[in-house]
VOPAGU-2260 file (C-alpha; in pm, 1 decimal, decimal comma):
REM VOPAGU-2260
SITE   aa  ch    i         X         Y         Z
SITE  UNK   A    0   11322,6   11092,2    8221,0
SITE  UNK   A    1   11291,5   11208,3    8593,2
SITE  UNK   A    2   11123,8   10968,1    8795,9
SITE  UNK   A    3   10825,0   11096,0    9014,1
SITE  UNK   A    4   10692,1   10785,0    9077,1
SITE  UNK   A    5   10817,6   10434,1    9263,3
SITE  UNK   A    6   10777,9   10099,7    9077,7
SITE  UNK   A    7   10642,1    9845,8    9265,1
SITE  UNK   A    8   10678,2    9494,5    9272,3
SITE  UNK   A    9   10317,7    9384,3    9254,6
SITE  UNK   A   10   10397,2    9013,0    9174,0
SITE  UNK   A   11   10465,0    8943,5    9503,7
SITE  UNK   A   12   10226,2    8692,9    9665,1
SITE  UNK   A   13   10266,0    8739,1   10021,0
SITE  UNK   A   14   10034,4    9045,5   10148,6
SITE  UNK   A   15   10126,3    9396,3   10272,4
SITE  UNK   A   16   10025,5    9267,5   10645,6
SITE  UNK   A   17   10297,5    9030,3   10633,9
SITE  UNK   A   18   10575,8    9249,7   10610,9
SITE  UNK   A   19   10838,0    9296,7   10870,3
SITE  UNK   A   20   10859,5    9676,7   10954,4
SITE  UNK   A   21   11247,1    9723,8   11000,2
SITE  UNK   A   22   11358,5   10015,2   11267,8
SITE  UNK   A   23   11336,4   10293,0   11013,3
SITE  UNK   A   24   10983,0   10227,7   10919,7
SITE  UNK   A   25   10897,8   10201,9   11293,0
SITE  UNK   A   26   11060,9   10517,0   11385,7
SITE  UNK   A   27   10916,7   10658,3   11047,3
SITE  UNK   A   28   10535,9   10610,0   11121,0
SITE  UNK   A   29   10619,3   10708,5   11486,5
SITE  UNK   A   30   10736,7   11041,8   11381,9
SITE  UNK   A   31   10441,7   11059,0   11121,6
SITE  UNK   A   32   10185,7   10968,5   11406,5
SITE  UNK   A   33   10319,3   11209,6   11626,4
SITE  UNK   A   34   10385,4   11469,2   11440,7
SITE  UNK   A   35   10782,0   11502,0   11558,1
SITE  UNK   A   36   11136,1   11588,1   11361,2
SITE  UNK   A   37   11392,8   11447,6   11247,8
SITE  UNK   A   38   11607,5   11717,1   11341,0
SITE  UNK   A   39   11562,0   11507,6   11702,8
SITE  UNK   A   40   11679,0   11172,0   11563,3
SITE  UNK   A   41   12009,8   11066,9   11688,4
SITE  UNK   A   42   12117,9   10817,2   11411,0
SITE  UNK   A   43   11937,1   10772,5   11017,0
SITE  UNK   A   44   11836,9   10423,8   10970,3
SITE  UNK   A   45   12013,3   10379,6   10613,4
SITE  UNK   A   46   12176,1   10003,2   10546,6
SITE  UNK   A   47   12309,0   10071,3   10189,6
SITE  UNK   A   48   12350,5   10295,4    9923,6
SITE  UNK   A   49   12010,0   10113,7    9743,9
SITE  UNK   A   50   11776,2   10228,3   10077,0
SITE  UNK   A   51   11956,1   10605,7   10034,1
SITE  UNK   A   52   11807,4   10617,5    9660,5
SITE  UNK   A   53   11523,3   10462,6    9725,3
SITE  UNK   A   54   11467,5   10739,4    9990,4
SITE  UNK   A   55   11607,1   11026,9    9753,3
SITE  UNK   A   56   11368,6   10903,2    9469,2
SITE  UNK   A   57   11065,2   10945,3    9703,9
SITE  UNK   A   58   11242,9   11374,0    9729,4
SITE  UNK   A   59   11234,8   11348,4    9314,0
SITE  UNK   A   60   11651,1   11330,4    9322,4
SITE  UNK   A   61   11769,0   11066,0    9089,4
SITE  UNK   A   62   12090,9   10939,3    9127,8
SITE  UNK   A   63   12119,1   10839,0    8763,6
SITE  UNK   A   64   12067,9   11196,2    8667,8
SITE  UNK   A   65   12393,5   11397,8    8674,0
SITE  UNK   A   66   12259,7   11754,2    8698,8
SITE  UNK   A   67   12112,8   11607,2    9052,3
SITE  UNK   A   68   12413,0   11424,6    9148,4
SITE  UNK   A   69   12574,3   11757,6    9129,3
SITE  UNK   A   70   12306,7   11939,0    9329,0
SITE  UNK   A   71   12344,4   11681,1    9586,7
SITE  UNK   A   72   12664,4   11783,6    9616,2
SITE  UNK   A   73   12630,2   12143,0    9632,2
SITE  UNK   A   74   12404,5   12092,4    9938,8
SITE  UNK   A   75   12622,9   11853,9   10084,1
SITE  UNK   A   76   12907,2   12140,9   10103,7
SITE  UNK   A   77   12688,2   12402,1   10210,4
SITE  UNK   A   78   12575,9   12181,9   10510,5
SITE  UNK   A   79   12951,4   12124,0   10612,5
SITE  UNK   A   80   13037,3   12522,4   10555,8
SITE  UNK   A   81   12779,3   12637,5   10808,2
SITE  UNK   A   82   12894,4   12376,3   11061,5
SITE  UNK   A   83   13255,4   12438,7   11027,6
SITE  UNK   A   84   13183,8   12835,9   11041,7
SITE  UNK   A   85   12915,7   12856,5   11257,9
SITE  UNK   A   86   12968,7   12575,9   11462,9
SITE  UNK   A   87   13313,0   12550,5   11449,4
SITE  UNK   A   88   13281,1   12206,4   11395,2
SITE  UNK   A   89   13587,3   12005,4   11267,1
SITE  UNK   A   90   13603,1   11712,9   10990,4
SITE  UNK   A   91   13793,6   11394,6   10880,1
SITE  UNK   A   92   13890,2   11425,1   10555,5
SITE  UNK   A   93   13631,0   11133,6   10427,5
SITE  UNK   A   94   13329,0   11358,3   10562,1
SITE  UNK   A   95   13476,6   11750,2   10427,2
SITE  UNK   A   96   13499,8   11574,9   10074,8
SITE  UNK   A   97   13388,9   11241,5   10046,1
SITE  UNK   A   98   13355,3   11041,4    9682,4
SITE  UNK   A   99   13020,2   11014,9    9724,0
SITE  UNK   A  100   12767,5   11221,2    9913,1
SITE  UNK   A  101   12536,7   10942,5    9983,9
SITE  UNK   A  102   12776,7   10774,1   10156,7
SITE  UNK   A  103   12653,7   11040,5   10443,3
SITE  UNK   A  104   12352,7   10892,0   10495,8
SITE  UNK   A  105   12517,6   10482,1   10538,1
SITE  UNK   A  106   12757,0   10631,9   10839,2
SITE  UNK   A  107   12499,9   10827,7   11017,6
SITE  UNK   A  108   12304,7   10499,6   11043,2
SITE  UNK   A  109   12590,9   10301,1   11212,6
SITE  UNK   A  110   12560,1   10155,8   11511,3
SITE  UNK   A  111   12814,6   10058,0   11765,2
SITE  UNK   A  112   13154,3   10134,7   11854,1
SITE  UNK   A  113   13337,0   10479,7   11854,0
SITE  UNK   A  114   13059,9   10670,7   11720,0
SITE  UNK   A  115   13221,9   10995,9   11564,9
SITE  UNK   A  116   13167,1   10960,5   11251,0
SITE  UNK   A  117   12812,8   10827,5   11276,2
SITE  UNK   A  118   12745,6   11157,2   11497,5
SITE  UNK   A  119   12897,3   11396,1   11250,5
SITE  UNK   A  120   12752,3   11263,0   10945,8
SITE  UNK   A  121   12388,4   11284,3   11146,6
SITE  UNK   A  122   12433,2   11620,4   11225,4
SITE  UNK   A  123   12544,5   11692,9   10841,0
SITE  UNK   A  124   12199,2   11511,3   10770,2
SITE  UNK   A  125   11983,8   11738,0   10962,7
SITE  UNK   A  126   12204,5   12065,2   10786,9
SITE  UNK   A  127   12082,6   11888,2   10410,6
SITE  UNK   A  128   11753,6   11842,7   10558,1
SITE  UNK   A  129   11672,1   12203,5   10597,1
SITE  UNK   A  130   11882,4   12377,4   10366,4
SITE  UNK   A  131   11744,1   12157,4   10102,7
SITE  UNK   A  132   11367,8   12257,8   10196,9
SITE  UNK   A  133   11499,8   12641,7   10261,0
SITE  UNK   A  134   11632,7   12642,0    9901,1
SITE  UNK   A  135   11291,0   12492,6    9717,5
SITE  UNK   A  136   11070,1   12709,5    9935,2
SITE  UNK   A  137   11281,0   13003,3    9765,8
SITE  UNK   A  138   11282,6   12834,6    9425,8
SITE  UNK   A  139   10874,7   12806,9    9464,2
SITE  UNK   A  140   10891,5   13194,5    9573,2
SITE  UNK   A  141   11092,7   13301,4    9255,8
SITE  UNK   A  142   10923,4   13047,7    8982,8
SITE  UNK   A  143   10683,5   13174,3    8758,9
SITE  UNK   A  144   10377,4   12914,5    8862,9
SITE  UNK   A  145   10078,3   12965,1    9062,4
SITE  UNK   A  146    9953,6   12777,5    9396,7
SITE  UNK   A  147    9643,5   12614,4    9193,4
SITE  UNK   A  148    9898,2   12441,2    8923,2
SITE  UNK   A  149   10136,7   12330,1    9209,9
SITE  UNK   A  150    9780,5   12188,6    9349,7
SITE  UNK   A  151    9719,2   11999,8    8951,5
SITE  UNK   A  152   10050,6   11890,5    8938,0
SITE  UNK   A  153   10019,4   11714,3    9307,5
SITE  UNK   A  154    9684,4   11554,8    9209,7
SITE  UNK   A  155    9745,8   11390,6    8936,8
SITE  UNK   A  156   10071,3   11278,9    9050,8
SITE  UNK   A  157    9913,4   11126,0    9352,4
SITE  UNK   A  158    9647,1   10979,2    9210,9
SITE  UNK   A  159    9934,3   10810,3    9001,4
SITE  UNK   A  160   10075,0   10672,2    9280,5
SITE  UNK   A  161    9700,5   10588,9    9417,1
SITE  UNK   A  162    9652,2   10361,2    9125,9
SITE  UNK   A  163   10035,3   10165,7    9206,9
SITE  UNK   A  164    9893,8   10143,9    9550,2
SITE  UNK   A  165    9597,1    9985,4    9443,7
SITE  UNK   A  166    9820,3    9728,2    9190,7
SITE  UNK   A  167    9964,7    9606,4    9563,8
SITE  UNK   A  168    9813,8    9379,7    9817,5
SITE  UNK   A  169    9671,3    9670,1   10085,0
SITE  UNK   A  170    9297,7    9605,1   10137,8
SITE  UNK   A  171    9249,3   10015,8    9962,0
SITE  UNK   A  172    8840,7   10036,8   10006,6
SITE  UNK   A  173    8850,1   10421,0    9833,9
SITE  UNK   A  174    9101,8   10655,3    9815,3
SITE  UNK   A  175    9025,3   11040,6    9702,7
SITE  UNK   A  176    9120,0   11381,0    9702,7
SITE  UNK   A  177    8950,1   11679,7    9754,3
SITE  UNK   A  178    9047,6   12086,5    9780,1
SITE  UNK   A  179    8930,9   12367,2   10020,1
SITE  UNK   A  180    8652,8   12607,9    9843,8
SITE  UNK   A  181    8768,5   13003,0    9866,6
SITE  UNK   A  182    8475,2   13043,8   10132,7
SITE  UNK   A  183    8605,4   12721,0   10331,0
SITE  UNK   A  184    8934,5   12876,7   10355,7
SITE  UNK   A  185    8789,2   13189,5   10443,4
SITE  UNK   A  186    8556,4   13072,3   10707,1
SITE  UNK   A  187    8868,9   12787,8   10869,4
SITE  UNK   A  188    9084,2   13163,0   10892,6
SITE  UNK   A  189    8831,1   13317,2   11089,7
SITE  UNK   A  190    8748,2   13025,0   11343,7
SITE  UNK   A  191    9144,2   12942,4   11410,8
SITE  UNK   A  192    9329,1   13177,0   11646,0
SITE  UNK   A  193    9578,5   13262,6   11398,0
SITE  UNK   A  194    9423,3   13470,9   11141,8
SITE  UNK   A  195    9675,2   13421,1   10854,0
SITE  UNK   A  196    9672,8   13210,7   10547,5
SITE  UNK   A  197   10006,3   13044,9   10569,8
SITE  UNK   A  198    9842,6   12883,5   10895,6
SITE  UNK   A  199    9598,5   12680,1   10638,0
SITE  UNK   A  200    9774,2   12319,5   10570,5
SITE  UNK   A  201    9496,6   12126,5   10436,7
SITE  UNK   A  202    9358,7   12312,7   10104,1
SITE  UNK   A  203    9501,2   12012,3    9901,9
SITE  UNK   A  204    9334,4   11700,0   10147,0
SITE  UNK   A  205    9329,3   11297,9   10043,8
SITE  UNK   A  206    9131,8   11029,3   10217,2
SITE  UNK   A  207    9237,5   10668,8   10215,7
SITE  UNK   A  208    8970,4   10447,5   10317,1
SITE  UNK   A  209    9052,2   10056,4   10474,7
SITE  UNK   A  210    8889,3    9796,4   10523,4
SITE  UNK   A  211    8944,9    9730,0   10902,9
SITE  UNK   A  212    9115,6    9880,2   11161,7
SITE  UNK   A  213    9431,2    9570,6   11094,7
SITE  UNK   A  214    9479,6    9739,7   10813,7
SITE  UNK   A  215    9603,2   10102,2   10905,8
SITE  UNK   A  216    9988,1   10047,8   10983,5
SITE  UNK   A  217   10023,9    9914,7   10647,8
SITE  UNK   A  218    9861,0   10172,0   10521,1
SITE  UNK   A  219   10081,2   10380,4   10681,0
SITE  UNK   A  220   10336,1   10195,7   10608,0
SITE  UNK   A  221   10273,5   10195,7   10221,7
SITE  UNK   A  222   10255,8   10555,9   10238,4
SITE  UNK   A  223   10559,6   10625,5   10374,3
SITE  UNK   A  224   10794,1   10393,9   10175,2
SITE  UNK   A  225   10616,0   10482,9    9836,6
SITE  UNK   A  226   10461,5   10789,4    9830,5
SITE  UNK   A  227   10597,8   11104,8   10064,2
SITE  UNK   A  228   10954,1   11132,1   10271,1
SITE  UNK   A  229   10864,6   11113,4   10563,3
SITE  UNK   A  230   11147,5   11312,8   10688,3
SITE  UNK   A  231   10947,7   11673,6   10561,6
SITE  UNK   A  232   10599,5   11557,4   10773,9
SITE  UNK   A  233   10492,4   11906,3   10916,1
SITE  UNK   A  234   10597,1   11858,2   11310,8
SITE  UNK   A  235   10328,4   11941,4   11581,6
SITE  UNK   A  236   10059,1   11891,8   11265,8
SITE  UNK   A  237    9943,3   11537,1   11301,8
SITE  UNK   A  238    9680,4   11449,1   11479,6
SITE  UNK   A  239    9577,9   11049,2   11557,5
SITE  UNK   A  240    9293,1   10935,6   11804,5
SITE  UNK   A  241    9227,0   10607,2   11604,0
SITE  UNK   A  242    9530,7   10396,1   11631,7
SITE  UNK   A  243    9777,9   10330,2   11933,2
SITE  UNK   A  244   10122,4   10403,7   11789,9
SITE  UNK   A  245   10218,6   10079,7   12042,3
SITE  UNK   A  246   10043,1    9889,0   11778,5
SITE  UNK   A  247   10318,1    9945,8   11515,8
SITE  UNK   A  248   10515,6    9722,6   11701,5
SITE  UNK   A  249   10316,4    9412,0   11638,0
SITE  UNK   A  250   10439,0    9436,4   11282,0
SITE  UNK   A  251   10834,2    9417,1   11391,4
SITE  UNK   A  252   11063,1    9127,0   11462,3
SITE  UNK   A  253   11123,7    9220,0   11841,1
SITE  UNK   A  254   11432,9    9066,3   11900,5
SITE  UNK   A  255   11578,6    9244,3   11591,7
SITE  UNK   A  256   11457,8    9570,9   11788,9
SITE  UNK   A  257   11581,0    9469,6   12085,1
SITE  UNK   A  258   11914,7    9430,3   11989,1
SITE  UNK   A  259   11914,5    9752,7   11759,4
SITE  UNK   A  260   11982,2   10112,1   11885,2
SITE  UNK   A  261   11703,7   10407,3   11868,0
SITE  UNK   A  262   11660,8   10645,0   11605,9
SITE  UNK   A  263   11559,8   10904,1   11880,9
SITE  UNK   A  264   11505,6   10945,3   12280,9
SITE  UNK   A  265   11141,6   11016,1   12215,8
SITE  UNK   A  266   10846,9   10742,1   12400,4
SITE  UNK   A  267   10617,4   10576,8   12182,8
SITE  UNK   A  268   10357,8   10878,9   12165,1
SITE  UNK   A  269   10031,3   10829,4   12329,3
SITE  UNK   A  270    9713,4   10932,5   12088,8
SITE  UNK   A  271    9670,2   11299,4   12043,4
SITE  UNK   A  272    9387,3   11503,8   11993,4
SITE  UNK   A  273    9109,3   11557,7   11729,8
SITE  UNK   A  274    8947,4   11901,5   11544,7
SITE  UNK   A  275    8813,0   12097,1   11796,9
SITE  UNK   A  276    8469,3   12130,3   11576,4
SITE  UNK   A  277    8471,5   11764,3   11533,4
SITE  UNK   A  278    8198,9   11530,2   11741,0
SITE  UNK   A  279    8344,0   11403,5   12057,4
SITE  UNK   A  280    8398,7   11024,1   11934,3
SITE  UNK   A  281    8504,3   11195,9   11613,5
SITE  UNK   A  282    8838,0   10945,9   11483,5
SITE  UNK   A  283    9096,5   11027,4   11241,7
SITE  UNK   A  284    9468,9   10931,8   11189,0
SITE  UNK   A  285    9543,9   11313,0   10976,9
SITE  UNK   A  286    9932,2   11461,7   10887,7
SITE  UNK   A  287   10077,5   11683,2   10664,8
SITE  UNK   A  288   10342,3   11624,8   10439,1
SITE  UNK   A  289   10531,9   11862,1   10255,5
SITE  UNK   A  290   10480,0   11700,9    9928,1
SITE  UNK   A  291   10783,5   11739,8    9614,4
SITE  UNK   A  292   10729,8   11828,6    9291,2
SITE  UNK   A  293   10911,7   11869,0    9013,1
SITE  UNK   A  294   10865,6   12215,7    8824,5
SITE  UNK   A  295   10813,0   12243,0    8431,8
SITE  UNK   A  296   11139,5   12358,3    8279,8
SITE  UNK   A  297   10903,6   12622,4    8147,5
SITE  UNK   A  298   10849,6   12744,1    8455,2
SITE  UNK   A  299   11150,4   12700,9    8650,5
SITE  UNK   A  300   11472,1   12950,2    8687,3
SITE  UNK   A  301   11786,1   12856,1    8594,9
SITE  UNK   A  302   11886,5   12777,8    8939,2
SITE  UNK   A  303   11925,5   12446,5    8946,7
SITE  UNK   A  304   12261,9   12427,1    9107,9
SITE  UNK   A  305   12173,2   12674,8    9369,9
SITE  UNK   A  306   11819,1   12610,2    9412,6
SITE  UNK   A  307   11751,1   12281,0    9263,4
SITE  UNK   A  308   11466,6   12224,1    9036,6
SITE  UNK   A  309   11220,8   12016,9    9335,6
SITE  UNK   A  310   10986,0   12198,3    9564,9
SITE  UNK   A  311   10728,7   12180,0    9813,8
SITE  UNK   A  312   10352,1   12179,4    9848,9
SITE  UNK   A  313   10171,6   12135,0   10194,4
SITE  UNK   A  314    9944,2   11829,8   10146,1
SITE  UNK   A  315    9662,6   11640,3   10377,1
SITE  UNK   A  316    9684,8   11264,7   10421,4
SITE  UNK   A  317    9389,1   11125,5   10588,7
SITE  UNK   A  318    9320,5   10753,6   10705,7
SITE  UNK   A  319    9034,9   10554,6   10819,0
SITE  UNK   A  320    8898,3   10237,2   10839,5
SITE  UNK   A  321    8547,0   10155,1   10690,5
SITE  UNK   A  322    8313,0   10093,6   10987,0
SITE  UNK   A  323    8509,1   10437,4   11137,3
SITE  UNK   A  324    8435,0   10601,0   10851,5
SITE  UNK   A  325    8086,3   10510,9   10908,3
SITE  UNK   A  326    8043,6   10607,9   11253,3
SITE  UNK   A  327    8226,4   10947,4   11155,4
SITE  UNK   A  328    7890,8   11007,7   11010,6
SITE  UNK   A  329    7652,2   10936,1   11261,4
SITE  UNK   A  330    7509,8   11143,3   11535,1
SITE  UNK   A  331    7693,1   11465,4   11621,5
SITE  UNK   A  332    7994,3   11367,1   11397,9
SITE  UNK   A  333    7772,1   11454,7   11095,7
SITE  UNK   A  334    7956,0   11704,2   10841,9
SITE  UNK   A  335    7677,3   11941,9   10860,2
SITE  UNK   A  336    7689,5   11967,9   11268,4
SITE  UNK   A  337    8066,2   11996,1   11248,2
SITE  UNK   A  338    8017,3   12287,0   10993,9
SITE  UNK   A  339    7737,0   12467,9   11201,7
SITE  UNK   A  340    8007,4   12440,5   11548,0
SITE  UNK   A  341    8266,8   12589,0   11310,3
SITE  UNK   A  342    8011,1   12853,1   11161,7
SITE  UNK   A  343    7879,3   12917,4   11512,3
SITE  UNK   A  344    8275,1   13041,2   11611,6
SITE  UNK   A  345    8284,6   13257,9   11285,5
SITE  UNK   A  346    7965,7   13447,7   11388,8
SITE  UNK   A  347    8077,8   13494,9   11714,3
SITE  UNK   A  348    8432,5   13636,7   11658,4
SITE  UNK   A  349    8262,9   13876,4   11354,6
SITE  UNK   A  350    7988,2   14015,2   11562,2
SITE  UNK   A  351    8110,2   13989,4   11948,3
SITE  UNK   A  352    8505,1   13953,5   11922,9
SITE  UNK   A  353    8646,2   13628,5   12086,5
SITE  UNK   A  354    8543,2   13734,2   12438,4
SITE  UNK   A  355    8325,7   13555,1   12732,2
SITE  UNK   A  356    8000,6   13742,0   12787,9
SITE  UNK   A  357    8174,7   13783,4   13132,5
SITE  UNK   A  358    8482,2   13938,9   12979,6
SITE  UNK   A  359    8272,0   14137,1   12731,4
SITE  UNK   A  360    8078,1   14297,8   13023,2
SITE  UNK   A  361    8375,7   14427,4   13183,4
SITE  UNK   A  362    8459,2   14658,7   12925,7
């Protein structure tokens, strides 16, 4: 049987804030706080072959499985095709063919020396990355299965994975899910810009509620390692005004980071903005992950070679500490006020077009 979800060792005794964040989970939450790409990174953060299939389980690939082992490979040798045709790009013999695809993901995480290989197997990464996501989206496109039972199947399996989280030591105070109504959707179309409804990330939303702000990065950090890749976060879609990404940092051995190299050029990120209907001292740490599924046989096209038999559905993650949470509600941060801004914007575009009164006068 597939796996779709990670088993966790909940016999542990020491608690989730105790754990070291290694470079990978800093540079992981990073990119999920800012909203950036890995298609930026200069170097994966991979140690051994166990870290690779713990990250491939998290994209529904298991190792075990031979059909997948296979379509691991098929993507592999697509990725180097393009790059030596397009690119022109040229290969040692242990990257064109190597024994085992994986192995990909150990040399573009090493560090030091002469760093050809490490470069070329990062750049054969970041070719898997997107071909692999191109493929499902066009897998999704020719499967017979609506958008509502993608939305059932992602429910219940998070709220699978909700219940593991719970088994661990994170401090969970709540943690629910919720979708957008047809007349939300319609009325978030009309006050955004762009007027189309592949712009619309968040009809498929969860909330995770903490019990103090301490306990956020390990949130995050739980999230990441157990529950979504982080490596298919939608770029330029998070938004955080609750939590200083510097802050990650106080969960890392800093001489180990010291001494280690950077995933990426990038700054730590400073906060970024909030909903533009929201209440000014409105907080929120919000991304959007493009979640994997695995299709029903019943439902998928024999394409597993080509296509693979995983694909994608936009999700919401949303995180907040309790007394936030609380002050979310208060004042002008009130749901209803937010809703009557965000009505407010509809009834002016419908009746008066987007224009200034100024604007409007002029024509």
């Amino acid at each position: 049987m597939r796996r779709d979800i990670l088993e966790l060792d909940t016999s542990a005794t020491h608690t989730y804030k105790e754990l070291e964040l290694t470079l990978g989970d800093v540079e992981a939450l990073r990119l999920v706080l800012a909203g950036s790409s890995v298609i930026d990174w200069q170097r994966a953060n991979f140690p051994d072959l166990a870290a690779v299939d713990h990250h491939l389980a998290l994209l529904l690939i298991d190792v075990e499985d031979p059909l997948d082992r296979e379509r691991l490979r098929f993507v592999y040798n697509e990725a180097v095709s393009y790059l030596e045709e397009q690119l022109r790009l040229q290969f040692p013999p242990e990257l064109r063919n190597p024994q085992d695809p994986r192995q990909v993901f150990v040399w573009a995480s090493e560090t030091g020396g002469f760093r050809r290989r490490q470069i070329l197997s990062c750049v054969i990464l970041k070719l898997m990355h997107v071909i692999h996501h191109m493929e499902a989206a066009d897998l999704k496109f020719r499967s017979a299965i609506s958008e509502a039972e993608l939305c059932d199947l992602a429910e219940a399996r998070i709220l699978r994975q909700a219940r593991q989280m719970q088994k661990s030591s994170l401090p969970v105070v709540s943690f629910y899910g919720s979708r957008k109504t047809r007349n939300s959707v319609i009325t978030k179309l009309i006050a955004k810009k762009e007027t189309i409804a592949a712009t619309i990330f968040d009809k498929l939303r969860f909330r995770l509620v903490v019990e103090t702000g301490d306990d956020l990065v390990p949130a995050l950090l739980w999230l990441q390692r157990n529950m979504f890749p982080f490596n298919y976060v939608i770029p330029a879609q998070s938004h955080n005004n609750l939590l200083d990404p510097s802050r990650v940092l106080e969960h890392t051995d800093q001489q180990a980071l010291t001494r280690a190299q950077p995933l990426s050029d990038e700054p730590i990120q400073k906060l970024t903005g909030k909903n533009e209907f929201s209440g000014a001292d409105y907080r929120m740490i919000n991304f959007i992950a493009d979640y994997p599924l695995g299709l029903p046989e019943a439902r998928s096209p024999y394409l597993s070679l080509e296509l693979g038999r995983v694909v994608f559905l936009m999700v919401e993650f949303q995180i907040v500490d309790v007394e936030t949470a609380r002050l979310n509600e208060d004042g002008e941060n009130a749901h209803h006020l937010y809703k009557q801004r965000q009505y407010g914007v509809v009834a002016q575009r419908l009746k008066r077009g987007g224009l200034s009164k100024k604007e409007r006068g002029k024509g």
